[in-house]
C-alpha positions as CSV (number, residue, x, y, z in Angstrom):
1,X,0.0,0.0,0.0
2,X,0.9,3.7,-1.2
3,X,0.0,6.9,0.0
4,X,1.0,10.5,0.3
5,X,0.3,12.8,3.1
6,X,1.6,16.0,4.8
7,X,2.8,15.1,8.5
8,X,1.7,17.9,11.4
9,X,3.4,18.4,14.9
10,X,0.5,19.3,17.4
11,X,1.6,20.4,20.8
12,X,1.6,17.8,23.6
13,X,-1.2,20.2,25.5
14,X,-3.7,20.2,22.9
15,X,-7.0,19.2,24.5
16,X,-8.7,17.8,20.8
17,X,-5.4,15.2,20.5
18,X,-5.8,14.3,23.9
19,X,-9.3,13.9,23.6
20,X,-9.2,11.6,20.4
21,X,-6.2,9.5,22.6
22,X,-8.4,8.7,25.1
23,X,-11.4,7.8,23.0
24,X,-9.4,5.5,20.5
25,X,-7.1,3.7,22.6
26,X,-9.4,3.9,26.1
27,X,-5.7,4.7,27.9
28,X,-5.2,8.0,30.5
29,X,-2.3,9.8,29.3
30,X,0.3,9.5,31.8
31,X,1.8,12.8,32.9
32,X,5.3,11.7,32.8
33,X,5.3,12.1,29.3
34,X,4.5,15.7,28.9
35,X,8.1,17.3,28.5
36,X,9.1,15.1,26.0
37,X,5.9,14.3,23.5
38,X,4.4,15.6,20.9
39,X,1.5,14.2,18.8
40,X,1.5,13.6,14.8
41,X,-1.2,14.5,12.9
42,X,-1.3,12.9,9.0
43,X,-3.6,14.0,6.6
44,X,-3.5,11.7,4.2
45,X,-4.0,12.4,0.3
46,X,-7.1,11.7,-1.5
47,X,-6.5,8.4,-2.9
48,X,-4.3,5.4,-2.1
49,X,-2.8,3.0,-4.2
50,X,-2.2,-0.8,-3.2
51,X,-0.6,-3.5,-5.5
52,X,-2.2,-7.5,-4.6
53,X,-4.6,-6.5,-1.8
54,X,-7.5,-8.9,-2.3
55,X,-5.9,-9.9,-5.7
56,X,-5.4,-13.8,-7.0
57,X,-1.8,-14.6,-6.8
58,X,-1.8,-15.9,-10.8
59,X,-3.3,-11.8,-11.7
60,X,-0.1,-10.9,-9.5
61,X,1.9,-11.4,-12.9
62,X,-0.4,-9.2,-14.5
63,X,0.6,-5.3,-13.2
64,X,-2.7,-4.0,-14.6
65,X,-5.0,-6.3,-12.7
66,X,-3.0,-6.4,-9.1
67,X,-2.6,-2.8,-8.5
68,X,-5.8,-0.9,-7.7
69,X,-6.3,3.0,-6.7
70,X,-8.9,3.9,-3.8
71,X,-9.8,7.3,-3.8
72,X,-10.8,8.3,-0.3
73,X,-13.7,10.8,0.5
């Protein structure tokens, strides 16, 4: 799989990041880690391309029928 994306650096103290931690991964942030972290935000491109997801190995010889581009709404 193959996408592009632009990377952000969000501030460790940002309550939205925090939020979205806690809600996802049902973990308290621990406050140990607050001088040295930083959260990554990617926003990924519109489409992504894989090559053999969900694709019979035989059509794997065959570039045009084991690559496949997902466009992303």
């Amino acid at each position: 799989m193959h996408f592009r994306g632009e990377a952000e650096i969000i501030p460790y103290g940002n309550e939205e990041a925090k939020l979205i931690y806690k809600k996802f991964l049902k973990y308290e942030l621990n406050a140990e880690l607050k001088q040295k972290s930083v959260w990554n935000k990617i926003n990924p491109s519109s489409k992504v391309v894989t090559y053999g997801v969900g694709v019979r190995l035989l059509d794997m010889k065959k570039p045009e029928k084991a690559q496949k581009i997902i466009k992303l709404e």
